[in-house]
C-alpha positions in Angstrom: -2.6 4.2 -18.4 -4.7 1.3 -18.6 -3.3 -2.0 -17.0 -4.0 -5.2 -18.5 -6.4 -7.6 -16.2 -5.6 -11.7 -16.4 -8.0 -14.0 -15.0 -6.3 -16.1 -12.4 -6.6 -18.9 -14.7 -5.5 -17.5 -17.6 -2.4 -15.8 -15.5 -1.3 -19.3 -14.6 -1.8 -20.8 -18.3 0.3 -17.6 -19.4 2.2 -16.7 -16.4 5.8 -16.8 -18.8 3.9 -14.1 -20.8 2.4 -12.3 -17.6 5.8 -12.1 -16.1 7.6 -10.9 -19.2 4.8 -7.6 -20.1 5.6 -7.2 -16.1 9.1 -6.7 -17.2 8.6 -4.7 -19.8 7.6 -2.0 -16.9 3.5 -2.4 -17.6 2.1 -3.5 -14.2 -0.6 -6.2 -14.6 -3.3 -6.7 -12.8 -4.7 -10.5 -11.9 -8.3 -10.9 -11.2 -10.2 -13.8 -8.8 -14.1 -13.6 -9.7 -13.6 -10.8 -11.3 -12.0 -8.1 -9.1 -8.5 -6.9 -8.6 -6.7 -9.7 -6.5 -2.9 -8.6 -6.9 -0.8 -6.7 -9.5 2.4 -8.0 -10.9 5.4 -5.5 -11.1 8.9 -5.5 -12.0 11.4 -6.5 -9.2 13.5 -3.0 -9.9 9.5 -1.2 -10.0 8.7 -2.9 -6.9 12.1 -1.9 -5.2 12.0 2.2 -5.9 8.3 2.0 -4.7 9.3 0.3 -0.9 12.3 2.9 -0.9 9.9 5.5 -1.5 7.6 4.3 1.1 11.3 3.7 3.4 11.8 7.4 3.0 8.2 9.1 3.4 7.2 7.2 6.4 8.6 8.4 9.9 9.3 5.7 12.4 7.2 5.2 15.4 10.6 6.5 17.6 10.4 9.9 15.4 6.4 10.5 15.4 7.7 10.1 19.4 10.6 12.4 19.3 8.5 15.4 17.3 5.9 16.0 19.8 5.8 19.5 21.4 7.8 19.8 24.8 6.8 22.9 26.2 4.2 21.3 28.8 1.6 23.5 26.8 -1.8 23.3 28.2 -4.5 21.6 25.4 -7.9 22.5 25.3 -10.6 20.0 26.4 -12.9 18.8 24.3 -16.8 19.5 25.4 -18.7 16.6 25.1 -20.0 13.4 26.3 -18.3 10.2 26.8 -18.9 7.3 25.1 -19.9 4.1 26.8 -17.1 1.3 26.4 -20.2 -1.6 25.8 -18.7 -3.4 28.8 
């Protein structure tokens, strides 16, 4: 699917128009010299995809809570270590 790039001039001389093809469920893409600055979605777009990202991502407390707690034994690694720089 190819998403339409604006300039960010021409997004702010059109941005009625940029905001309504938004709405119409076709991301666009805004440009500042020439590479992708930002993309403009649909509010209802942009709220499944944080609910998606809500739902996929474990919290910090649940990475945490899901480590092994059988007091295993790990196996070193053999190598050298690094020097800090101090």
């Amino acid at each position: 699917m190819h998403q339409p790039k604006w300039s960010v001039q021409d997004a702010k001389s059109h941005f009625s128009s940029l905001v309504d093809a938004a709405r119409q469920g076709e991301p666009q893409t805004v440009t500042k010299h020439g590479k992708p600055a930002v993309v403009v979605v649909d509010a209802q777009e942009f709220e499944r995809l944080r609910q998606i990202e809500k739902a996929s991502a474990p919290s910090f407390t649940e990475l945490l809570l899901a480590m092994p707690k059988d007091d295993g034994e790990f196996d070193r690694l053999v190598g050298d270590l690094r020097d800090p720089g101090f």
